[in-house]
C-alpha positions in Angstrom: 0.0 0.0 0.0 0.9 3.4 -0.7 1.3 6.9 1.2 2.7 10.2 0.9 5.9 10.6 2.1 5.9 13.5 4.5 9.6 14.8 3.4 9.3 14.7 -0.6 6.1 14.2 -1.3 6.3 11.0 -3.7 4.9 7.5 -3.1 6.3 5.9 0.1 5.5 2.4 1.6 3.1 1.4 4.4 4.2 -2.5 5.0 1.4 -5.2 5.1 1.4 -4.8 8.6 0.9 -1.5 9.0 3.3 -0.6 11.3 6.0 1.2 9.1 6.0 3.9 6.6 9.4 3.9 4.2 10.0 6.2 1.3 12.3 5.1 -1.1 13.2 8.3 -2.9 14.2 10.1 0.2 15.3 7.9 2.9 12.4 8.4 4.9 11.3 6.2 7.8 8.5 6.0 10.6 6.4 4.0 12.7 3.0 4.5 11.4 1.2 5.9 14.3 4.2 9.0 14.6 3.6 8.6 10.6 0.1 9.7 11.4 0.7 12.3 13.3 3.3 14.3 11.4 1.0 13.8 8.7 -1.4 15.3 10.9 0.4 18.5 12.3 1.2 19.1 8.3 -2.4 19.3 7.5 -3.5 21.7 10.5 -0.5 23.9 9.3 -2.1 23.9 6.0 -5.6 24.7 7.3 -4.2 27.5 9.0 -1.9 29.0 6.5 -5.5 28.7 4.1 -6.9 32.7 3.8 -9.9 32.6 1.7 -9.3 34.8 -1.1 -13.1 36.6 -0.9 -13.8 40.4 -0.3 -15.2 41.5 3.3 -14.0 38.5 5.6 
């Protein structure tokens, strides 16, 4: 199975297990459940950097 490595962006690996997440392209390596949360803290960055781009808010 696939995910998005955190670091580069491409197509890492979540074993069969799901316990690991390894990216090939970039060296990257976690355990899934600190996996989840970096992926985590990256999205309520994004959601935060987000300014809606509408007149009068």
């Amino acid at each position: 199975m696939d995910a998005r490595c955190p670091e580069c962006g491409r197509a890492a690996t979540l074993d069969e297990g799901i316990e690991n997440v390894d990216c090939p392209h970039c060296g990257f390596h976690a355990g899934y459940e600190e996996y989840l949360e970096i992926m985590k803290e990256k999205a309520i960055n994004m959601s935060s950097d987000y300014v809606p781009d509408r007149p009068g808010i």
